[in-house]
Structures are given as C-alpha cells and as structure tokens.
C-alpha positions in Angstrom: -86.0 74.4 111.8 -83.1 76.1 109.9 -80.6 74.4 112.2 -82.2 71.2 111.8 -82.3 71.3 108.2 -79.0 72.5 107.7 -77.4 69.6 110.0 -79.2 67.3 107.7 -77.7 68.3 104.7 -74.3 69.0 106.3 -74.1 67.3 109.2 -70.8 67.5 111.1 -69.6 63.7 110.3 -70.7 62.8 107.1 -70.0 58.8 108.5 -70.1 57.3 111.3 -68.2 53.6 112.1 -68.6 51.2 115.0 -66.4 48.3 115.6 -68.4 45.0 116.8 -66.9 43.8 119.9 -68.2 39.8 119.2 -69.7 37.8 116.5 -73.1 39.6 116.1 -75.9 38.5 113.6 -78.2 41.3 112.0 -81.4 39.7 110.7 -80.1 37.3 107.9 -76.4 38.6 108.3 -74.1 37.1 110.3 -71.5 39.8 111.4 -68.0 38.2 112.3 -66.3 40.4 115.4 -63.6 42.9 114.7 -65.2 44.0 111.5 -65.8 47.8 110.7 -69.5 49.1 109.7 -69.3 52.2 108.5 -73.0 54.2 107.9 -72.7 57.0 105.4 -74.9 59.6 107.5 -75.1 61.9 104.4 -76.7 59.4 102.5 -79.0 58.8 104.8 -79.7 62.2 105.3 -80.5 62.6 101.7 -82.5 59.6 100.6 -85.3 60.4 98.5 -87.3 57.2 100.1 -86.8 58.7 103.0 -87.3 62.2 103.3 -89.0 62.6 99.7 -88.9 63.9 96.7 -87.5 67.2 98.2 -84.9 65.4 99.8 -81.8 67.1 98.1 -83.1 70.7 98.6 -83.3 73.2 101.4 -86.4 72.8 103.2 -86.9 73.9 106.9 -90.3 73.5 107.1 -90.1 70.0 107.1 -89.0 69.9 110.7 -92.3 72.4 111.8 -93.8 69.5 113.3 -89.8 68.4 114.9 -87.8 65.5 114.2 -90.0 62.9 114.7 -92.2 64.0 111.9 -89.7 65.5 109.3 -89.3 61.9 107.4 -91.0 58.6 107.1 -88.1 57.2 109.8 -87.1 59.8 112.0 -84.7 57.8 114.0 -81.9 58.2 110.6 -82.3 61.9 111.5 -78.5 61.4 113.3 -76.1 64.7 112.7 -74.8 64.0 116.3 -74.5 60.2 116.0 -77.0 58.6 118.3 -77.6 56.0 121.3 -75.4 55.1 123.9 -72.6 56.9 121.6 -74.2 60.5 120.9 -71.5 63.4 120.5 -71.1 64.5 123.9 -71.0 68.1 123.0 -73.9 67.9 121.2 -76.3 70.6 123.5 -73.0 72.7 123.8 -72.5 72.9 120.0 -76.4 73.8 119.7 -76.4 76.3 122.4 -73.3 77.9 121.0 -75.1 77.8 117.5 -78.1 79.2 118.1 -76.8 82.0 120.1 -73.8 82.8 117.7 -76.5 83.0 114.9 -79.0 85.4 116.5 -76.0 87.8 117.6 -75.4 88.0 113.5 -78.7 87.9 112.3 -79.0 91.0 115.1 -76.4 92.8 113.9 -75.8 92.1 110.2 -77.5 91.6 107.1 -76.0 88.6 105.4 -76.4 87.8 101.5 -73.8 85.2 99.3 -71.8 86.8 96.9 -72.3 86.6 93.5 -68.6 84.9 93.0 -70.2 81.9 95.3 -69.7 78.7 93.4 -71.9 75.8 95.9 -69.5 72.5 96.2 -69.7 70.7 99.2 -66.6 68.4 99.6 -66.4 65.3 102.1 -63.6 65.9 104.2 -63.3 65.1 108.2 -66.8 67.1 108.3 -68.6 68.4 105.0 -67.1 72.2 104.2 -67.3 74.0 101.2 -64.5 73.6 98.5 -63.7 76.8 97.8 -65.3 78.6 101.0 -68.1 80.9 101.2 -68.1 83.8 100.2 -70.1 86.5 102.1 -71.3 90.0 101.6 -71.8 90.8 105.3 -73.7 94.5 105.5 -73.9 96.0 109.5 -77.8 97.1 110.7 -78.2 100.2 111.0 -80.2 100.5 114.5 
C-alpha cells in the first residue's frame, strides 16, 4: 500500500504522450493525425474528484482493498503507463523495490532530518529539489 501510494504521488513519469498514427475522433473531438496528446499523470493522480478530498496527502490505506478500489476510476491509477504501452520494466522495478526496501527497513531505522524542506520538482521523473535528507540510524540486532 505504501508503494502504491507513493507511485501515485510521485510516479516515475509525471506525463505520458502518444502520437496518433491517423485521423482519429474521440467522442465529439475530431483528432487530426500527427498530433501530440500529452496526459499529465500527476494530475491525474492527484484529482480531488477523483481520489477525494484526501487526494493531495499521504494515505496508504486507500489501496487496502488494491487498485481497483482506491479511487472512483481506478483505471487513471497509471505510474507505469498502461495498455498495449505499459513500461516494460515495470514487475522488475517492483520486485527490485520491494526487496531493496525491506533489506533497509531490516537493517536501519530511517527518520527525515529536521533540515528537510519538502519540494517536489517536475523534471524527467518527479525528484526532490533540494534532495532528501536522511538520518539513517543501524538496528541493533
């Protein structure tokens, strides 16, 4: 849920653009070919309409039930992209991820320093500003 949560609020391409390949025509809009149609994922991610009033803050437990009932339209729930062209190292990043976070959580207390200042920038991918900064404590066992 943590994972899930935290890919919705800083997912690893903040857009995501297709090219159309012919004229195309999406409900009352006609789409001419060649054109560019970005969709801003992080807005997406973070519409209050969508994922409610809570939309903006950190809130695992709204995946308890999965994806499909975290939001009132799961299928905008898209930190990998999705359909035919889904990041293809999508399982690899997860498996990577959820086994480089419970070797630290094993080993290390982690807390954010006092000095932390929280400003997400839009780059390539969403990264912090200024970095984070971490007071990182070894366990004892």
């Amino acid at each position: 849920m943590v994972i899930q949560e935290t890919l919705r609020l800083y997912p690893p391409a903040s857009e995501l653009s297709r090219q159309t390949y012919k004229d195309m025509k999406f409900q009352d809009i006609n789409i001419p070919k060649d054109v560019t149609i970005r969709t801003m994922v992080l807005f997406m991610h973070t519409n209050p309409e969508i994922w409610g009033q809570d939309a903006y803050e950190f809130n695992p437990e709204r995946f308890a039930n999965g994806i499909s009932s975290s939001c009132k339209l799961p299928y905008v729930y898209m930190p990998f992209g999705m359909g035919p062209r889904v990041c293809v190292g999508q399982h690899l990043a997860m498996i990577e991820l959820k086994i480089l976070l419970s070797l630290i959580v094993s080993n290390f207390s982690l807390s954010i320093s006092p000095k932390y200042v929280h400003s997400p920038t839009r780059r390539l991918t969403i990264e912090p500003k200024d970095g984070v900064n971490l007071l990182v404590k070894k366990i004892q066992k």
